[in-house]
Each structure stands twice: as structure tokens, then as C-alpha cells.
PLY file of the C-alpha trace (Angstrom):
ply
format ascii 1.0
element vertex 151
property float x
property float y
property float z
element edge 150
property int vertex1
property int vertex2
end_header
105.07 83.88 107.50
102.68 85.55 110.09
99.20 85.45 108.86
96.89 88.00 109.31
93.23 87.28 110.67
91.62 87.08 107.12
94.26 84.71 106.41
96.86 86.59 104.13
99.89 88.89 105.65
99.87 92.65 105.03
102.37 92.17 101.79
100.33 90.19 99.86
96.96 92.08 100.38
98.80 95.02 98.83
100.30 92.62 96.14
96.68 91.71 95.38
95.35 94.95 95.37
98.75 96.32 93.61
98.09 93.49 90.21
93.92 94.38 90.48
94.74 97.78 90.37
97.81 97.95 87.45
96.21 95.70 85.26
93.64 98.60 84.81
95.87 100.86 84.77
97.90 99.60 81.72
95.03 98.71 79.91
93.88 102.55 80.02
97.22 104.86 80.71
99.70 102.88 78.27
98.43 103.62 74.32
102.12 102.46 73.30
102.20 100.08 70.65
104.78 98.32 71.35
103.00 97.28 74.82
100.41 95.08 73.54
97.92 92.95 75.51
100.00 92.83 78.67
98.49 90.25 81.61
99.52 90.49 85.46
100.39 87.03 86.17
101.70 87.75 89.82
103.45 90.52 91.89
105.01 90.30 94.31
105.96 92.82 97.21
109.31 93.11 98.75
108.50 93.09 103.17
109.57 96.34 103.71
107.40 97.73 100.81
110.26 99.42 99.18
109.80 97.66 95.38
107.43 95.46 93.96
108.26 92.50 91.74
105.38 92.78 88.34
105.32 89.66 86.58
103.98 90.05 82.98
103.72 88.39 79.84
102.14 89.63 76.37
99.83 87.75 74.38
100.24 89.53 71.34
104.58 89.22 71.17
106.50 86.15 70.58
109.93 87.91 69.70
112.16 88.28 72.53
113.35 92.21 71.30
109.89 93.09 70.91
109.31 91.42 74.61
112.50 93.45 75.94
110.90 96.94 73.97
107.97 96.41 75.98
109.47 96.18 79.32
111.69 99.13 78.22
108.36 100.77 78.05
106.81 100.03 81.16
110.06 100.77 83.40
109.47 103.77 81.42
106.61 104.48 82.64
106.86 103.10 85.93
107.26 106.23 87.91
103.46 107.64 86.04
102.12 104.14 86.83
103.45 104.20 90.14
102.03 107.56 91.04
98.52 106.65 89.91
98.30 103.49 91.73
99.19 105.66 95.09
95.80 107.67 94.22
94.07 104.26 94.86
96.03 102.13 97.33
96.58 104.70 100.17
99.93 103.45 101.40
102.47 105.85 103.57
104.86 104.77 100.49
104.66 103.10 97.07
106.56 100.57 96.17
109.08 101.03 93.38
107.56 98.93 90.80
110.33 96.38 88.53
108.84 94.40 85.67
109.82 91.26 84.70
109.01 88.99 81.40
106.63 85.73 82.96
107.44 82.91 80.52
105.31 80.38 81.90
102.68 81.02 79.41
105.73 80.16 76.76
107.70 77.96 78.16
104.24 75.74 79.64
103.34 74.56 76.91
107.12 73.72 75.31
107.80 71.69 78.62
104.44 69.81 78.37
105.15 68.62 74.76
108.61 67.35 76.17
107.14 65.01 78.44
104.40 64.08 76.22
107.49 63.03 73.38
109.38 61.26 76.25
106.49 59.24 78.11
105.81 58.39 73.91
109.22 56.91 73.48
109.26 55.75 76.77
106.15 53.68 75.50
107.18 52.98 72.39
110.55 51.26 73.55
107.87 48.94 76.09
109.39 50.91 79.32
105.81 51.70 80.63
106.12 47.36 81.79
105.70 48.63 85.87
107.17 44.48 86.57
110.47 45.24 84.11
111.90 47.28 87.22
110.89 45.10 90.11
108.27 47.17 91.26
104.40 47.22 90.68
102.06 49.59 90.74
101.19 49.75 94.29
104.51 50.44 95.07
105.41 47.00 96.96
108.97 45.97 95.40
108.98 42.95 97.44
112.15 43.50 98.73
111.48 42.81 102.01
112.54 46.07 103.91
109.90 47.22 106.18
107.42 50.10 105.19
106.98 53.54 107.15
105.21 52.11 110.05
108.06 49.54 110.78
105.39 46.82 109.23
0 1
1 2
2 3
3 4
4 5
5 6
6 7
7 8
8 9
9 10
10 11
11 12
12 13
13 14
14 15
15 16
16 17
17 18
18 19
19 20
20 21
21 22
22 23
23 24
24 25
25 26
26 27
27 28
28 29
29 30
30 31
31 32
32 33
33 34
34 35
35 36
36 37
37 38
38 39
39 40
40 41
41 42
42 43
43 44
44 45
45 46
46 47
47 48
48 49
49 50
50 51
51 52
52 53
53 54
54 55
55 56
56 57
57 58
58 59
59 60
60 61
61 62
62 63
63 64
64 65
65 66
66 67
67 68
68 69
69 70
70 71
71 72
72 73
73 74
74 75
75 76
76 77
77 78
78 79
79 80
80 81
81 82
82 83
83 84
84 85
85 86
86 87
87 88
88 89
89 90
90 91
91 92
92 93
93 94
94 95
95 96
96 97
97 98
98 99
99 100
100 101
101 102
102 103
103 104
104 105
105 106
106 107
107 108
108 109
109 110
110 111
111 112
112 113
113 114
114 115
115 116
116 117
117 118
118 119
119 120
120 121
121 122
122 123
123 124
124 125
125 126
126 127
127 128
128 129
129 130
130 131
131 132
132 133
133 134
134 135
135 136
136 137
137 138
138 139
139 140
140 141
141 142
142 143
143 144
144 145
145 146
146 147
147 148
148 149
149 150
């Protein structure tokens, strides 16, 4: 990826500006209920500028029909929120925006509790021993192979 002098490539200035400037956007322009506390968690935009990837999750819906009504809602409106955004990002052409459900925020904290049960059992059957395996801690096995250096 070429880098720009500031540090970031052309795309993902306007992918920056693009999230700043929606997440405003839907918090004043969409009054649908059915779109409730919606957060930008990324977007990304395609090289040639032609679409833009939203990613988006709502706080306030846990069913996934209500989540799918909601993105109904904003591909909806995607052509209103896509001409306002080109009143404040002056860009030769605006990328087609496509939402997409971010389940990070969801799935996070499911995934977290999994390894937390499995590092428990793991414990509780006495696998945390690090000498039950043949190697310690500090990673020497002892098997007398020679380390990175060719020590």
C-alpha cells in the first residue's frame, strides 16, 4: 500500500472522513425507528472509489430481523445519505455506500467467555502444569535442537 506523506493513502482519508461525516448524518437525517442507536465501527473504501463498505452495529437491537429491518432501512436511504455526504466531502464521485451488520460488539464478548470456560476446565483438569508437556515457561523444551541463532 503506497502511503501518502501524512502517513495514510488517499482511500482511507476519505474512509475517515466518510465514517466522521455519516455518523452525523444518521444521527440527524434518519428519525426511523427501527434504526436505533447505530455506531460506525469502520468503512472501508473500495480503490477506485466506486462503493464504500459501512460497518455498523446497533446498541439498542439484539434480534437478528430487527438487525436485518435496519439495514433494509439504511440501503434505503443510502442514495439521500449518499447525496448529503457529497455536500461535505468534495469528491469528483461518491462512493456507492453498502452497509453491513459489525458483530464484533456481539460476538466479542461470546468468544471471550469461551476461552474464559476453557482455560477454567483447562485448570480445573491440572493442564495449566507448563512441566506435564515437556516444556517450561521460558520456552526451552530441552530437546536439544538448536535455537534461531544456530546456538
Amino acid at each position: 500500500m503506497r502511503h501518502h506523506s501524512r502517513g495514510f493513502s488517499r482511500t482511507e482519508r476519505i474512509a475517515d472522513q466518510i465514517q466522521r461525516d455519516l455518523a452525523l448524518l444518521l444521527q440527524r437525517e434518519i428519525k426511523d425507528p427501527r434504526v436505533r442507536l447505530p455506531t460506525i465501527s469502520g468503512v472501508k473504501v473500495s480503490k477506485d472509489l466506486s462503493y464504500a463498505d459501512v460497518y455498523i452495529t446497533f446498541m439498542a437491537i439484539g434480534d437478528s430481523d430487527k438487525v436485518k429491518e435496519a439495514l433494509t432501512v439504511l440501503d434505503n436511504a443510502s442514495g439521500l445519505l449518499r447525496s448529503l455526504l457529497s455536500k461535505s466531502i468534495k469528491l469528483r464521485v461518491m462512493p456507492r455506500l453498502r452497509f453491513h451488520y459489525d458483530q464484533t460488539i456481539v460476538e466479542g464478548p461470546r468468544i471471550s467467555a469461551l476461552i474464559n470456560a476453557a482455560v477454567a476446565e483447562d485448570k480445573a483438569r491440572g493442564r495449566d502444569d507448563p512441566d506435564r508437556d515437556g516444556g517450561g515457561r521460558d520456552g526451552n523444551d530441552n530437546s536439544g535442537t538448536s535455537g534461531p541463532g544456530g546456538e
